[in-house]
C-alpha positions in Angstrom: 56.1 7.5 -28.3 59.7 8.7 -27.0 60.2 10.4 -29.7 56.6 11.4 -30.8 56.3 13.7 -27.3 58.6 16.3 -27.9 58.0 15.9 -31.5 54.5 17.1 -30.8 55.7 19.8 -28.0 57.7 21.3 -30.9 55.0 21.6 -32.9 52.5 23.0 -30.7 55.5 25.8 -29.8 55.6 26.2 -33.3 52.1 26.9 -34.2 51.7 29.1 -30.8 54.4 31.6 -32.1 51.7 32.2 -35.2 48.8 34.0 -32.9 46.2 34.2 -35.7 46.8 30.2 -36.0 45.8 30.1 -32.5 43.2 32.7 -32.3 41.3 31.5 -35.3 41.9 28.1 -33.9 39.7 28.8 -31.1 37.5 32.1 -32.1 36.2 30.4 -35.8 34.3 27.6 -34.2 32.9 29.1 -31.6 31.4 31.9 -34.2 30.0 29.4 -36.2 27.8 28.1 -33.0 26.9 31.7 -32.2 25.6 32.3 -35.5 24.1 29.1 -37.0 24.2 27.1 -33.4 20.3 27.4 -33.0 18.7 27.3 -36.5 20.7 23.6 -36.5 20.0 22.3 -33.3 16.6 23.1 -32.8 15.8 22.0 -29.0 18.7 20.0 -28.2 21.7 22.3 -27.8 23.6 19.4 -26.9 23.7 18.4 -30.5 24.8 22.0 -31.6 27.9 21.6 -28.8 28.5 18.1 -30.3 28.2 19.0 -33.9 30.2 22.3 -34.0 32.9 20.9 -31.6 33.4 17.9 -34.4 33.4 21.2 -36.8 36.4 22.4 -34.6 38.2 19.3 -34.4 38.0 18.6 -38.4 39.2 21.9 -38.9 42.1 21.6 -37.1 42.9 18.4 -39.0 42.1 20.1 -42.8 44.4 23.2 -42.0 47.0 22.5 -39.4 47.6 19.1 -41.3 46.7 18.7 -44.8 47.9 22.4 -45.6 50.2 23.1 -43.1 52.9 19.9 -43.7 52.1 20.8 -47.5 53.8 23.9 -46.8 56.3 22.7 -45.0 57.6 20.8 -47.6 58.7 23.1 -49.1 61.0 24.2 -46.5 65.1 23.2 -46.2 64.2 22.7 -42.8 61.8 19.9 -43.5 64.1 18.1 -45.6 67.1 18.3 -42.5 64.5 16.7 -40.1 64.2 14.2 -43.3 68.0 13.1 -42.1 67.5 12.2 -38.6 67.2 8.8 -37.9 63.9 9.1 -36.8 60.8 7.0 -38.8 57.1 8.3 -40.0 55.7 7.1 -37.3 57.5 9.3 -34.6 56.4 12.2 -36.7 53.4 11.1 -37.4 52.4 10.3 -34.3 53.4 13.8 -32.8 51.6 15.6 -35.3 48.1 14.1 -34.0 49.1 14.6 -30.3 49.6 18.1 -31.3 46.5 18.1 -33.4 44.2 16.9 -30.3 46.0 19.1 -27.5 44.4 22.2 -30.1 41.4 20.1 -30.6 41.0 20.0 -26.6 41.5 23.8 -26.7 38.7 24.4 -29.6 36.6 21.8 -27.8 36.6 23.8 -24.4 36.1 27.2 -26.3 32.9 25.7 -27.8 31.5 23.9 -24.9 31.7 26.9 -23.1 29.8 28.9 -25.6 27.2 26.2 -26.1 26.3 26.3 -22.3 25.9 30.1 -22.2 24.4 31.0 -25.1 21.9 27.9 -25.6 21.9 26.6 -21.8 23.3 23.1 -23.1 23.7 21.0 -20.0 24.9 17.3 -21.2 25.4 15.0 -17.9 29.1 14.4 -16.7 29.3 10.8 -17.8 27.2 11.8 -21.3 30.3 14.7 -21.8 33.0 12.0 -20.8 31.8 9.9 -23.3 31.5 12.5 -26.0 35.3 13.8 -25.3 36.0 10.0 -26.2 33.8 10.4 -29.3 35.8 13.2 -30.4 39.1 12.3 -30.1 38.6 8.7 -32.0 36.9 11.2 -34.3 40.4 13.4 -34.1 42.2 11.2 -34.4 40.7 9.8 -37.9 40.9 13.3 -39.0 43.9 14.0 -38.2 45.3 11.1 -40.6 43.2 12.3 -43.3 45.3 15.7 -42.8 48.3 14.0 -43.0 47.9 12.1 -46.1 46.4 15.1 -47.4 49.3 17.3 -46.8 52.1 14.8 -47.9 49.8 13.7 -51.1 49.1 17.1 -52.5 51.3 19.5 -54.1 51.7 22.2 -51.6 50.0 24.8 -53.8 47.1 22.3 -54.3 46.7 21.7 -50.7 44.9 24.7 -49.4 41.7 24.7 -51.9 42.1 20.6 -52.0 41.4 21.1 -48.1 38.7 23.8 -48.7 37.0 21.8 -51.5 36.7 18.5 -48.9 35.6 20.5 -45.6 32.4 21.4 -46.5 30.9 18.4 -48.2 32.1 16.7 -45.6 30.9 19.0 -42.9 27.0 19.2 -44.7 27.4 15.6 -46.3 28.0 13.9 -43.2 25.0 16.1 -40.9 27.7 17.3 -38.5 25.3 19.7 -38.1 22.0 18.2 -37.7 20.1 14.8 -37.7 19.1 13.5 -41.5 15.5 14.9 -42.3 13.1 12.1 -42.3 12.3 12.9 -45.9 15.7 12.4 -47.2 16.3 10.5 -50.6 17.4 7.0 -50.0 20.5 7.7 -52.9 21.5 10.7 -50.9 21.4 9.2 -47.3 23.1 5.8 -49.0 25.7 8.1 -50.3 26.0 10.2 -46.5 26.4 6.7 -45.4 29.8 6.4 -47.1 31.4 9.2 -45.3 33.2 8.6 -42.3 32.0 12.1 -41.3 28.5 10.5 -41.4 30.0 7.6 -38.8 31.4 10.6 -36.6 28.2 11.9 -36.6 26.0 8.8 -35.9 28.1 8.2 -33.1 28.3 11.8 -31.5 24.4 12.1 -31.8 22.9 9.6 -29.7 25.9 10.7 -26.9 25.0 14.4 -26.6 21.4 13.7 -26.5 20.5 10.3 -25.3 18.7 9.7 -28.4 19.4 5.8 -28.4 22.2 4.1 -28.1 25.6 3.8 -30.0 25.3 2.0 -33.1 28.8 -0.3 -33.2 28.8 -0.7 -36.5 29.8 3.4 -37.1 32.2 3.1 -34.6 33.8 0.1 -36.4 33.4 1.9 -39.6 35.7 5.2 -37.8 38.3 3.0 -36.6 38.5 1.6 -40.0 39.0 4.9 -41.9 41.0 5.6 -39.4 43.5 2.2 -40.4 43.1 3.3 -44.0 43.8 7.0 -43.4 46.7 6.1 -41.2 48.2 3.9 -44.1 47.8 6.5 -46.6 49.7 8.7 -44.6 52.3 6.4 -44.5 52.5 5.8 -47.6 52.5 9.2 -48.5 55.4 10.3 -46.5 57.7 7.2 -47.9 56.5 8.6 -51.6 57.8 12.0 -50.3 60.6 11.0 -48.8 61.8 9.0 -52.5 61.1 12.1 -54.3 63.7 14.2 -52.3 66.3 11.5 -52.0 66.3 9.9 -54.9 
């Protein structure tokens, strides 16, 4: 974690110096709950602030992850950090500590939106919880990014990232609960995603629905050990390519 601090703080400084990054970052979330926010949530605008922050957060992890270290492959400068004795998991874990100081940022941006457009009031310990919620969500993510990124060929990486977003997004009901009527194959197969586990766990947080089902939250901690070795993995295949 020595290392992984101002591995992160260079990151973030990065990104900052690239305003759209940043204003996009905070401004496309936040117009998604303005213009979808009550069609999905119905009466329970907590679920819209829950759903469209995870939105945010997975965002962050697709594009300033999986496509963004894709491109930076591709840089000299990337291969010179390659050099210093420092392992994967010093970068690794800087690149998620960046990833969840934006994810706050989008998080904040969207909250505040839910409460005055759609008057969402979740109770202080009920928004505690769901700030936990998000960041084990994040931080599953945020893996997925990374072995995206160091998987993919960098000119793949940007529709690869587009083509996984929105099934994942719909797939997984970020948006909204299941209907009742859903087809058992298709619910089975929302069941598989871990953005199905995100959601089963936010839902029942932002609106008291019932309580946490332990299983989902085993099931993100476990996508987020398999994620987390693919990454790995990914970085070590990387790093043979250019050295070898």
């Amino acid at each position: 974690m020595t290392l992984a601090r101002p591995y992160a703080r260079l990151e973030a400084l990065q990104l900052l110096r690239v305003p759209v990054y940043a204003f996009s970052t905070l401004v496309f979330p936040v117009a998604g709950l303005v213009l979808f926010g009550r069609q999905f949530a119905g009466d329970e605008p907590e679920r819209a602030l829950a759903g469209f922050a995870a939105t945010a957060v997975l965002g962050i992890a697709f594009f300033q992850f999986g496509v963004g270290i894709a491109a930076d492959r591709m840089y000299k400068w990337e291969t010179y950090l390659r050099t210093l004795p420092a392992g994967p998991g010093a970068r690794i874990a800087g690149r998620v500590l960046c990833a969840l100081g934006f994810s706050v940022a989008a998080v904040a941006s969207v909250t505040v939106a839910a409460v005055v457009l759609y008057d969402a009031r979740p109770a202080p310990w009920r928004a505690g919880l769901l700030l936990v919620a998000l960041t084990l969500g994040g931080v599953t993510f945020a893996l997925l990014g990374l072995a995206l990124g160091y998987w993919l060929p960098p000119r793949a990486a940007l529709p690869g990232a587009n083509l996984l977003f929105l099934p994942l997004v719909l797939g997984g009901f970020l948006w909204s609960r299941p209907p009742d009527d859903i087809p058992q194959g298709v619910d089975l197969a929302s069941q598989l995603l871990p953005t199905r586990s995100w959601e089963e766990v936010l839902d029942p947080i932002a609106t008291g629905a019932g309580p946490v089902p332990w299983y989902h939250v085993a099931a993100l901690v476990a996508w987020a050990a398999t994620f987390g070795a693919l990454a790995r993995w990914g970085y070590r295949r990387d790093e043979g390519e250019r050295f070898t």
